[in-house]
Every structure is written in C-alpha cells, then in structure tokens.
C-alpha positions as CSV (number, residue, x, y, z in Angstrom):
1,X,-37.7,28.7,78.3
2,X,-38.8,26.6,75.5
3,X,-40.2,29.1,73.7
4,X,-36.7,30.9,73.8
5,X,-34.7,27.7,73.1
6,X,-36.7,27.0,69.6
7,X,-36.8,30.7,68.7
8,X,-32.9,30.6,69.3
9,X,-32.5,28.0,67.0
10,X,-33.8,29.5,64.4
11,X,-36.2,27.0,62.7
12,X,-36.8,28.5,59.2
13,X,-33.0,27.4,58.7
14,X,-33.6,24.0,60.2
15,X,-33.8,22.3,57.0
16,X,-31.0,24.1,55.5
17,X,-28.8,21.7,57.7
18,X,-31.0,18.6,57.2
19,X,-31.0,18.4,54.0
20,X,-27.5,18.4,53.2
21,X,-27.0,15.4,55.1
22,X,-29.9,13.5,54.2
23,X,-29.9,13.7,50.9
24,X,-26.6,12.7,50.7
25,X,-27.0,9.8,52.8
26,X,-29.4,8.6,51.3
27,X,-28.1,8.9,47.6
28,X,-25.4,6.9,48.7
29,X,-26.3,4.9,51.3
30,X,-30.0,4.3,51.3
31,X,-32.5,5.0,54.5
32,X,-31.5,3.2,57.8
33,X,-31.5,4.2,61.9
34,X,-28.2,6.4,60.9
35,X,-30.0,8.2,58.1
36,X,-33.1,8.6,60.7
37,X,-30.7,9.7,63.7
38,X,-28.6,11.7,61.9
39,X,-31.4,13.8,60.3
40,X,-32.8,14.6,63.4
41,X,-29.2,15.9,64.4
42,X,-28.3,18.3,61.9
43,X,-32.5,19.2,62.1
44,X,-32.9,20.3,66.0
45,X,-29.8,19.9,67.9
46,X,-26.7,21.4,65.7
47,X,-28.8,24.6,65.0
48,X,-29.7,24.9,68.4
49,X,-25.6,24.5,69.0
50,X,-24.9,26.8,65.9
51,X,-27.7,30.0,66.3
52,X,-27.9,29.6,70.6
53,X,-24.6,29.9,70.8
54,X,-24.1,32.8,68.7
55,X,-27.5,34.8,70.8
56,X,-25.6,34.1,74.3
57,X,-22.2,35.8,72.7
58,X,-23.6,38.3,70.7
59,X,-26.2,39.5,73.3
60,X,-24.7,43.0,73.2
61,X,-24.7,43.8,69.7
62,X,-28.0,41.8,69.1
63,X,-29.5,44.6,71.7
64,X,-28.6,47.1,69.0
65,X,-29.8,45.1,66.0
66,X,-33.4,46.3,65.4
67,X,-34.0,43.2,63.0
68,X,-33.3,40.6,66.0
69,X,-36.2,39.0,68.5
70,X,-37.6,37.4,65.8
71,X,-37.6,34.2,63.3
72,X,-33.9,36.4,62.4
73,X,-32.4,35.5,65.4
74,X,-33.8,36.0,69.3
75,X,-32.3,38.7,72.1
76,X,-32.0,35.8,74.8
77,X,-32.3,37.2,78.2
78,X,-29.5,37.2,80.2
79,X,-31.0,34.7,82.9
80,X,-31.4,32.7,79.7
81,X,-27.8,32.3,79.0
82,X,-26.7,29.7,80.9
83,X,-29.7,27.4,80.1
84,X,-29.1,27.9,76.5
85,X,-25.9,26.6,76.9
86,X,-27.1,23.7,78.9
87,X,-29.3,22.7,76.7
88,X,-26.7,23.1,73.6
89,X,-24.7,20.4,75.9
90,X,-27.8,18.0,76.5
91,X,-28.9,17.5,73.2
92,X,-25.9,17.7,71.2
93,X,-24.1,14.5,73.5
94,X,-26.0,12.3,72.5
95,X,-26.1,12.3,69.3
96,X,-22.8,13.0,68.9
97,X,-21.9,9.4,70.8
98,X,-24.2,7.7,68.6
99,X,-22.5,9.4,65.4
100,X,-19.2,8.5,66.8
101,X,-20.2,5.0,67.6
102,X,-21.2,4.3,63.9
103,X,-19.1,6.2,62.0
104,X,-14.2,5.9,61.0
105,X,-11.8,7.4,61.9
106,X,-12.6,9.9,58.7
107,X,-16.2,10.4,59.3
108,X,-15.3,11.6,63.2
109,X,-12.4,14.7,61.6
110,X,-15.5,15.7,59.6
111,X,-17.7,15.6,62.3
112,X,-15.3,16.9,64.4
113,X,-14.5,19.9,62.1
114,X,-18.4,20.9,61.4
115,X,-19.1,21.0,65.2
116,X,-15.6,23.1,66.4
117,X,-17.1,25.3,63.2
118,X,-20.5,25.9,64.8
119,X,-18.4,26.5,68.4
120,X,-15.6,28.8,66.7
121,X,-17.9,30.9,65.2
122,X,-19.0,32.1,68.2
123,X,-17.8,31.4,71.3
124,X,-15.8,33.5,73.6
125,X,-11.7,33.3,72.8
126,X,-12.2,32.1,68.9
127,X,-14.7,34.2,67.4
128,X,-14.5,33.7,64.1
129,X,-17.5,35.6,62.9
130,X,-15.0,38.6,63.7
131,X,-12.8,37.8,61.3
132,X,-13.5,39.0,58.2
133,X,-13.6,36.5,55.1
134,X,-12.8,33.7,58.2
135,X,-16.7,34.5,59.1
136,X,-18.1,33.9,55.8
137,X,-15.9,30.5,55.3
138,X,-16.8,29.3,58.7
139,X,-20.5,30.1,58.1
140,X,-20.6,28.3,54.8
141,X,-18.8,25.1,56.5
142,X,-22.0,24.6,58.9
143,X,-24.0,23.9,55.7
144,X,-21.3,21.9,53.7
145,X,-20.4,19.9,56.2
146,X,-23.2,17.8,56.9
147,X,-23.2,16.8,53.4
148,X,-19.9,16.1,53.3
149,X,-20.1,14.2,56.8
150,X,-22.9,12.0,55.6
151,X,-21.0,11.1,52.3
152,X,-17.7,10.3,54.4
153,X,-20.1,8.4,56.7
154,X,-22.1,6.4,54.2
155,X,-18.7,5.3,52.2
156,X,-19.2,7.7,49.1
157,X,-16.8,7.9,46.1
158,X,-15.4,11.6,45.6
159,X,-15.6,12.4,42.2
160,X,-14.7,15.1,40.1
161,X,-18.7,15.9,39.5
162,X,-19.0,15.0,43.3
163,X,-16.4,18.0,44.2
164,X,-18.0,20.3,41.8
165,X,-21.3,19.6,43.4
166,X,-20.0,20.3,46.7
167,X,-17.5,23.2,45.5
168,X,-20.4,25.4,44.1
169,X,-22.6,24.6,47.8
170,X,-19.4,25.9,49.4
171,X,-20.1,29.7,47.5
172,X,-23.0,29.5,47.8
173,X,-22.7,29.3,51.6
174,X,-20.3,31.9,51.7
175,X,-22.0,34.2,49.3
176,X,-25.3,34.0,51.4
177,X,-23.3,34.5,54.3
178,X,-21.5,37.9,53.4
179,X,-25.1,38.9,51.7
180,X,-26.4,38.4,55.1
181,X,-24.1,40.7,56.8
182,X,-24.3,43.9,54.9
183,X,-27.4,44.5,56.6
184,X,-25.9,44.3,60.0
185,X,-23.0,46.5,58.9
186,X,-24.4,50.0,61.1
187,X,-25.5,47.6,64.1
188,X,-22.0,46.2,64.0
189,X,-19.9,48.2,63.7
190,X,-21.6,50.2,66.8
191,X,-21.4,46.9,68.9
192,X,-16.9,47.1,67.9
193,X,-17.9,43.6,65.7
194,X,-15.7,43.1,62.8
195,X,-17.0,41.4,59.3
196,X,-16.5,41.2,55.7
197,X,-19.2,43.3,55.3
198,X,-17.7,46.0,58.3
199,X,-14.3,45.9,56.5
200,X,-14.8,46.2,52.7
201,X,-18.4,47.6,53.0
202,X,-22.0,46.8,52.0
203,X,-21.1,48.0,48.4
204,X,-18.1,45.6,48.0
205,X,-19.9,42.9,49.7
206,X,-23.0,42.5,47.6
207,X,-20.9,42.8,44.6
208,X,-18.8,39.8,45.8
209,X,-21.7,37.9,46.6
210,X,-23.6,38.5,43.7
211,X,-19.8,37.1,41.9
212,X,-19.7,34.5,44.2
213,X,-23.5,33.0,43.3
214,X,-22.6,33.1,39.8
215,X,-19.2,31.3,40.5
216,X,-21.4,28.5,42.4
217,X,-23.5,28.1,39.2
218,X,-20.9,27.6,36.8
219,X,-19.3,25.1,39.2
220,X,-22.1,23.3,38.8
221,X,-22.1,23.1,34.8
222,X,-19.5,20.7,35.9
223,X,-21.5,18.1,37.7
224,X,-23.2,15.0,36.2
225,X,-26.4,14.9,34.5
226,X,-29.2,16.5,35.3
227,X,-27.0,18.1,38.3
228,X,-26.3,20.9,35.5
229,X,-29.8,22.1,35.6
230,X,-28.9,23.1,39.3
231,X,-26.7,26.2,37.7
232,X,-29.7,27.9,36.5
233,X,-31.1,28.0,40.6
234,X,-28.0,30.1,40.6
235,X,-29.4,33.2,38.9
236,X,-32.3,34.2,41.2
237,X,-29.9,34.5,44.1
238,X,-27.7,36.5,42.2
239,X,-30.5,38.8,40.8
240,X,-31.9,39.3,44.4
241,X,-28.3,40.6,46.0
242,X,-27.5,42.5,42.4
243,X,-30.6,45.0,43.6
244,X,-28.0,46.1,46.4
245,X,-24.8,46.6,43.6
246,X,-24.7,50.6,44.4
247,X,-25.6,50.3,47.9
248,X,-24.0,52.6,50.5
249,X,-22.5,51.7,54.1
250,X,-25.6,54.1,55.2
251,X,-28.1,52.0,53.1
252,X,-26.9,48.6,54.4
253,X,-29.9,48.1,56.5
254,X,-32.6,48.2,53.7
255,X,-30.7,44.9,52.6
256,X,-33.1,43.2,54.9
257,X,-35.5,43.2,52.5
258,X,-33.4,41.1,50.1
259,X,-32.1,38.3,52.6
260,X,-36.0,38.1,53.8
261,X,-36.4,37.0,49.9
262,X,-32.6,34.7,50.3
263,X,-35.0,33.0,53.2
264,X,-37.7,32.0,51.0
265,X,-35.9,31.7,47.7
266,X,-34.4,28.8,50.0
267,X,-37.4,27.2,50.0
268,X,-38.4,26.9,46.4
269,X,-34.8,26.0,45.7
270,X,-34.6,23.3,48.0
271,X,-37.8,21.7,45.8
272,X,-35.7,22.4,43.0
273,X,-32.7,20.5,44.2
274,X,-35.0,17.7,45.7
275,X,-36.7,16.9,42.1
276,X,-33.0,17.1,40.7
277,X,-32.4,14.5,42.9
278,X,-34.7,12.4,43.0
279,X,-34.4,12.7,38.8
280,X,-30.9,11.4,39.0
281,X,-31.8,8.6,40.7
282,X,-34.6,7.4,38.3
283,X,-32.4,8.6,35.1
C-alpha cells in the first residue's frame, strides 16, 4: 500500500510544489516552523492530494495509457482506491488546520483556491482536466499557487516585477501542461477524455506551447535584477517542444520522449532559479 501511495504521488514532481512555496517564503519572510510546515505540505501531502486523486478517477483511461505504472503516473488497483483517498484525507487535514490556524482571511482564499484546483481537476462531477484550455489553467494553478500562497501568507508586497515573476510561472505551467498532453492524445481520446491536446491536436498544441514558453520568458525581461537572467531558462523548454512543431495526431505518442527531457530539464532549471535567488538576495 505504501509502495502504491508514494508511486501515486509522483515524487520526481515533489519539488516542483515545494519550491514555489519555500522560496517565496523565505525571500520574504525568512525560515520559521510555518516555512518548515508548510514545505513539508506542498512536498508530500498536496501531491499525494493532486496525482492520487487523479489515478483513482482516471483508472480507466490510465489502463489504456501504455506510458502509466511508472514514475509517470501509477495504474492504482481498484482495491487501492478507497485507501488512496483515505490517505489524501489523513494527511492533508492536518496541515491544512495548521495553515489555517497561522495564516488571514487572504492567505485561506489562496489556500482555498490551490486545494479545490488539485480536487476540481479530477474528481468525479467537476473534472476539469476535461475541459479543454480549463485543464491546462487548472494544472498550472497547482504550481503557482503555492508561491502565491506563501507570499500572501508571509505579508509580501505585489509588485509590478513581483506579477511579472509570477505571470511568466503561470505559462510556463500551462505550456508544460498542454506539452504534456499531446502524448496522451490516442490514449485519450480512446478512454472518451477531452483535452486541449484532444481538441485542437498534438500539432496545434506543441506549437502553442512552444509560444507560450517563449511568452513566459519575455515576461520575465520584466522582473527586477538578476530575475531577467531567468528568461534565457526559457529557451531550452521551448527548443525541446519545437522538435514536435510538425507532429501529427498519429505521432503524438513519441512526444514522450520530449516531456521525459521537460522532467529533467526541471531539474537543472530549478538550480538555475535557486542561484538566481539566492543572487538577489546577496546583490
């Protein structure tokens, strides 16, 4: 069951919630219990929320998707639904009262918001990942949100660099998102799932991903010093989908191969973004 649970939650995308928020935090409020707790949140227990949720609704068309029952997403037995769920409940709660307990009136919409996203996305009656340019938005908002919930938490000042910042992370998130789709596009559309992908195609897709990166980048020409540097982490993400630009609905599966590259270009970037960081601070 354990085994299940952690493969469910995909932990290769652990950080890519985690660091959002703490870095955030910190850069604004320094380290403290809250930084500590809410880390360990937005680490284990919202991506557990966000990616077991999603493998107990989409057991069907995972069944079909030859690149699932791996570090890409597990095929969750049906006697392990329930107890996914479960365990979504028991280690989201708590956090979630301590979050509460610490935080304004503000801070709990935000909070709030990120965790209906991670629900809506999903779950039965809402479904949002069927509905198309709605699932890349939604997708992108469980990786924003954490950063802007630890800035609305920790008292930060919105600036105009600030919303840049945070405008190019939002397409970003949804550029990855409908990247990530166009190689599901056969197994969905056999399973009756809708997407952006499913709807305009892999072709269109790609190309508005590969737009969408570059729009991130230039976004962030507009933050503050060295922040700008940021824009050039842009390109290599935009270069990797650009591979795809011709790609047919009947090619869409050999995408794989570029979002296996999106999954480790994530890493390099985030060392990127983390000596930006701490560069700004010592500048």
């Amino acid at each position: 069951m354990l085994r299940a649970l952690f493969v469910s939650s995909r932990p290769l995308s652990w950080v890519n919630t985690a660091f959002p928020f703490a870095a955030a935090y910190v850069l604004t409020a320094g380290v403290d219990v809250t930084l500590v707790i809410g880390t360990l949140y937005f680490l284990v227990p919202y991506n557990l929320a966000m990616y077991g949720i999603n493998d107990v609704f989409d057991y069907e068309s995972d069944l079909r998707n030859p690149r699932k029952g791996g570090v890409e997403g597990a095929v969750l037995d049906r006697s392990m639904h329930r107890p996914t769920l479960i365990a979504v409940v028991v280690t989201n709660v708590p956090f979630l009262v301590y979050l509460v307990a610490v935080g304004s009136p503000l801070s709990w919409l935000v909070l709030g918001l990120s965790v209906f996203a991670v629900i809506a996305y999903s779950a039965k009656g809402l479904r949002f990942k069927e509905k198309p340019f709605l699932d890349s938005i939604t997708s992108s908002t469980h990786f924003v949100s954490p950063a802007v919930y630890a800035l609305v938490l920790a008292g930060a000042i919105f600036t105009p660099q600030l919303w840049a910042v945070l405008g190019a992370f939002f397409l970003w998130g949804a550029a990855s998102h409908a990247f990530g789709a166009v190689q599901d596009v056969i197994a969905d559309r056999e399973g009756g799932l809708a997407s952006v992908a499913t709807v305009i195609g892999a072709r269109a897709t790609v190309r508005l991903s590969v737009v969408l990166y570059l729009l991130a980048g230039a976004l962030l020409l507009l933050s503050a010093w060295p922040g700008q540097l940021a824009a050039l982490l842009a390109i290599p993400y935009a270069v990797s989908c650009a591979v795809y630009w011709n790609i047919t609905d009947a090619e869409a599966e050999s995408a794989n191969r570029g979002w296996k590259r999106f999954l480790w270009l994530n890493f390099a970037t985030g060392f990127c973004v983390t000596v930006l960081l701490i560069a700004s601070v010592l500048l």
